[in-house]
C-alpha positions as CSV (number, residue, x, y, z in Angstrom):
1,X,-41.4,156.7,49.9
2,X,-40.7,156.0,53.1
3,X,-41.4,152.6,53.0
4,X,-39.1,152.1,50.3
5,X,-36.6,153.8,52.2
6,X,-37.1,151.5,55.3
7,X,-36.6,148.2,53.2
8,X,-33.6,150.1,51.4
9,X,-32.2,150.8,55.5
10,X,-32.9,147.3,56.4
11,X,-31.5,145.3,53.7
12,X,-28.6,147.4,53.8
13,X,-28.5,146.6,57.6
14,X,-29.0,143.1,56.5
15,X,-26.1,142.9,54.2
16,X,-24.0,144.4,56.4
17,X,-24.6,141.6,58.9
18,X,-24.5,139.3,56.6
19,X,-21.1,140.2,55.6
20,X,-19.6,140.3,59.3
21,X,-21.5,137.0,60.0
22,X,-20.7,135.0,56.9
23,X,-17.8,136.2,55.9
24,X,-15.5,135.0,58.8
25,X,-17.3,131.5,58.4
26,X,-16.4,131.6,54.6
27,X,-12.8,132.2,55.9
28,X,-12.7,129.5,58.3
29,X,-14.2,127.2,56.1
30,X,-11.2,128.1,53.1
31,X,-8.5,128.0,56.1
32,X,-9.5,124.7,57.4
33,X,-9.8,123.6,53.7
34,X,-6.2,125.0,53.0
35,X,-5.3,123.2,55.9
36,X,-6.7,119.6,55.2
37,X,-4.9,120.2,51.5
38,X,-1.7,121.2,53.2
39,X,-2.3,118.0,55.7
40,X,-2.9,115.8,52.7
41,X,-0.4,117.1,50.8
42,X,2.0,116.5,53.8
43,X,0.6,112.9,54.3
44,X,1.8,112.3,50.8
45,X,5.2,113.4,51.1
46,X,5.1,112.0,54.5
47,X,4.5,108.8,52.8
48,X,6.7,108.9,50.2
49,X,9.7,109.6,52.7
50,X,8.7,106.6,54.8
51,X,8.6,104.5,51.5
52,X,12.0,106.1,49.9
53,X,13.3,105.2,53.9
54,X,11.8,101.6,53.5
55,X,13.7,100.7,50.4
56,X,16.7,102.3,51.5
57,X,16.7,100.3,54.2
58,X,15.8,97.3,52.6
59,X,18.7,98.0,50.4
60,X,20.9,98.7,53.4
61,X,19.5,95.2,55.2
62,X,20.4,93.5,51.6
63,X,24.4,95.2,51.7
64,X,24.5,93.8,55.1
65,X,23.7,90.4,54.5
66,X,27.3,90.5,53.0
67,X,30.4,91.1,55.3
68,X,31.4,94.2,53.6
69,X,34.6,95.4,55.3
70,X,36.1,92.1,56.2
71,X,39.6,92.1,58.7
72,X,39.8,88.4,58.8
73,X,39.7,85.4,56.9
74,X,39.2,82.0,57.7
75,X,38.9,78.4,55.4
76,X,39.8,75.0,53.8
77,X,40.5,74.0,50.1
78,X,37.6,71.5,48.9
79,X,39.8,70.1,46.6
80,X,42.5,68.8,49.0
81,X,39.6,67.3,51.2
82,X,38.2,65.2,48.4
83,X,42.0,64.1,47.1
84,X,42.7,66.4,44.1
85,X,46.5,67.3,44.7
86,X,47.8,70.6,43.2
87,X,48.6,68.8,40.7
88,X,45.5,67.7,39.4
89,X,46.3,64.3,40.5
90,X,43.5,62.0,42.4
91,X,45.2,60.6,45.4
92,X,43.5,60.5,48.5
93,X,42.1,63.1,51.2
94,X,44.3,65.7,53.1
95,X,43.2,68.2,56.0
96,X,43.9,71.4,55.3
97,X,42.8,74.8,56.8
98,X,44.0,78.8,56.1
99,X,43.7,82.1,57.8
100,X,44.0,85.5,56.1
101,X,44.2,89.2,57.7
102,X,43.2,92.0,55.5
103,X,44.8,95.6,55.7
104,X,45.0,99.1,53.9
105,X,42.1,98.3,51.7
106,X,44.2,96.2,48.7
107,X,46.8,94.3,50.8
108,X,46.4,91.2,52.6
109,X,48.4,87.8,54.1
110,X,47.5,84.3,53.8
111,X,48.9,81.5,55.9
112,X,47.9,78.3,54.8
113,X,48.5,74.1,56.5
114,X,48.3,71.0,55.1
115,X,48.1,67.4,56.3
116,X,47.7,64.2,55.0
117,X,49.0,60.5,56.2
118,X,46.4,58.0,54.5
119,X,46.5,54.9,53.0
120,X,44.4,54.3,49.7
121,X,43.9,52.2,46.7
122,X,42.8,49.2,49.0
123,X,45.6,50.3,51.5
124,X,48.3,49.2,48.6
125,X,49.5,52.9,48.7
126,X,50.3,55.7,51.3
127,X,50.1,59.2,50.8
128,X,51.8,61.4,53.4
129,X,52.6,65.7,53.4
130,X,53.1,68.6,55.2
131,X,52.8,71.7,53.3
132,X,52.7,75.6,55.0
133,X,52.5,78.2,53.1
134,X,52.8,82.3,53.4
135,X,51.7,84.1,50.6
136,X,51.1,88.0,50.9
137,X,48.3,89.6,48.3
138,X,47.0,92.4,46.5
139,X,43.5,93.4,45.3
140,X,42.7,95.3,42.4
141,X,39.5,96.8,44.2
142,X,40.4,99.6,45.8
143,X,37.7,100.2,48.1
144,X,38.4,97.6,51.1
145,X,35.9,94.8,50.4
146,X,38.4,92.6,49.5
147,X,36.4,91.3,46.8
148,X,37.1,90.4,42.8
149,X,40.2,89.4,41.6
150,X,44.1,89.1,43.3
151,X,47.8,88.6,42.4
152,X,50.5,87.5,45.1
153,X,53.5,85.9,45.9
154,X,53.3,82.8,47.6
155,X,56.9,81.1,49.6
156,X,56.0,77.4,50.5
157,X,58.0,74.3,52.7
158,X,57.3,71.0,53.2
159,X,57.9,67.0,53.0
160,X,56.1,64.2,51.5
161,X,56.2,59.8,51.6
162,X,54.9,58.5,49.2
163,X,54.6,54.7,49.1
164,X,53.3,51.6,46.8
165,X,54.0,48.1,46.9
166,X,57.5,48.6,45.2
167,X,59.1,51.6,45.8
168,X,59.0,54.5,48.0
169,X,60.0,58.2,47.6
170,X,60.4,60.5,50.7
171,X,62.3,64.1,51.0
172,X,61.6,67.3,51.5
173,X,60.7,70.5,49.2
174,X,60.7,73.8,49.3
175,X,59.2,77.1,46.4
176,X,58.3,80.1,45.5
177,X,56.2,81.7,42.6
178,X,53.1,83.7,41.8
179,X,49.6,83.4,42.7
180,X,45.9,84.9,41.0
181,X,42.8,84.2,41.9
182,X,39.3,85.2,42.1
183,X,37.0,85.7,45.6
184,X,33.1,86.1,45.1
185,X,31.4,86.7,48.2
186,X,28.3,85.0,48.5
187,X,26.3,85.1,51.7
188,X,27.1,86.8,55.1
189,X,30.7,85.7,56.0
190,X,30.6,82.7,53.1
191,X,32.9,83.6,50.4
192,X,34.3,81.1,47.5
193,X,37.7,81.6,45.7
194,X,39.7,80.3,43.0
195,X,43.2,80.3,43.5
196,X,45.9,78.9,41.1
197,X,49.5,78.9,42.4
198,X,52.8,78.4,40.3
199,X,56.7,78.6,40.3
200,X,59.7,77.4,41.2
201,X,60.1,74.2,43.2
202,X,63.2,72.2,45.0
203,X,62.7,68.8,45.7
204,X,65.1,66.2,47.5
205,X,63.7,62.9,46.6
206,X,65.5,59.6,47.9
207,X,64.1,56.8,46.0
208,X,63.8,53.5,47.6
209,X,63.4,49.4,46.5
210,X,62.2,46.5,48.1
211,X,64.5,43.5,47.6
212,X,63.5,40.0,47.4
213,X,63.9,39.8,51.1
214,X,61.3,42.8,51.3
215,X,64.1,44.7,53.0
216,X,64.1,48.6,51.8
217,X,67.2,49.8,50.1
218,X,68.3,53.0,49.0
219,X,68.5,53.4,45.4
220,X,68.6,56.6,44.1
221,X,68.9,60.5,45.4
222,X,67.9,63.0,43.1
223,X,67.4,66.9,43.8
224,X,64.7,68.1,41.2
225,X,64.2,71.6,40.5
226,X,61.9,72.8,37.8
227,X,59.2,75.7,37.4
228,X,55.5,73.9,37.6
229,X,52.2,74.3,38.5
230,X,52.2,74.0,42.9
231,X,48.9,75.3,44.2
232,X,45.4,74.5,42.3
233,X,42.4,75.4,45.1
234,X,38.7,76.0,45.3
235,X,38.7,77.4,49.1
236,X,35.4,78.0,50.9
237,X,35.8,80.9,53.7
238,X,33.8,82.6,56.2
239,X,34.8,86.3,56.5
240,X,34.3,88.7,59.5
């Protein structure tokens, strides 16, 4: 009887120190185990911030390969450089270069030069023009990119000489109208627009002859003034 009761005293003694031995370890064990769970799970979350951040980023890098909030404006009409005339006429090349200033997020001003004084057509014709222009402009985007589609009024002076092997009109002109156009932006600064220009124009023309003697005579004066298409351009631009 006693023996039993010594084995009963020393498992219970055992037990006992199991339970303050093992016990702690067993809780260790489940907090470093809720601790690598919490650690992994915060890796993941970790890593899906740092990819959410990656993309926005890469989105952000994308926006800003694009001039977003453009204040200036500056650029040339292909078409003038390789001879098409506003209207639609092949002649020969003219120089040509604009500058535009953007402001309150749907407003904006153009000023626009042209100049050409070429022979063509195997030098049997000359084409010379000045031509300024100052046409304000407003976007239907609202949010400042400057961007899409436009509508404007345009005011425009200028002269011309235009000569062949038998005549030769000179004068000067002067007009007014309304302008559209489109501007896509495509790269950085680059931007390409579409611009179509039309209205009222004054012309002084003063016709002249060459008689047998190949003197020049004065023939004929004529003031035209008609409504007509004055401004057809494909302008290239680098905005900043």
């Amino acid at each position: 009887m006693r023996t039993n009761r010594s084995f009963l005293r020393r498992m219970v003694i055992a037990s006992c120190f199991a339970c303050v031995v093992i016990a702690p370890v067993n809780v260790e064990a489940g907090v470093q185990s809720d601790n690598g769970r919490a650690t992994e799970s915060e890796l993941r979350e970790q890593g899906t911030n740092e990819r959410i951040l990656s993309a926005d980023n890469s989105a952000d890098m994308q926006q800003g390969d694009i001039v977003k909030y453009p204040r200036w404006n500056v650029g040339t009409n292909l078409l003038e450089w390789i001879g098409v005339m506003p209207d639609l006429k092949y002649t020969t090349w003219a120089s040509n270069v604009h500058g535009e200033f953007y402001f309150k997020k749907q407003y904006s001003v153009l000023l626009s030069a042209a100049y050409s004084e070429h022979h063509y057509s195997h030098g049997d014709k000359f084409q010379g023009f000045t031509s300024y222009i100052v046409e304000p402009r407003y976007w239907l985007r609202k949010d400042a990119t400057f961007q899409g589609f436009f509508g404007g009024i345009y005011g425009q002076l200028g002269d011309y000489n235009d000569i062949d092997l038998e005549r030769k009109y000179t004068g000067h002109f002067w007009g007014a109208g309304l302008s559209a156009g489109y501007l896509y932006p495509v790269w950085r600064g680059l931007a390409v627009e579409f611009n179509i220009r039309a209205g009222y124009r004054s012309t002084e023309v003063k016709k002249y002859v060459y008689n047998d003697a190949g003197d020049r005579c004065l023939c004929q004066r004529i003031d035209k003034n008609q409504f007509k298409l004055t401004g057809f351009a494909l302008n290239i631009s680098w905005r900043f």
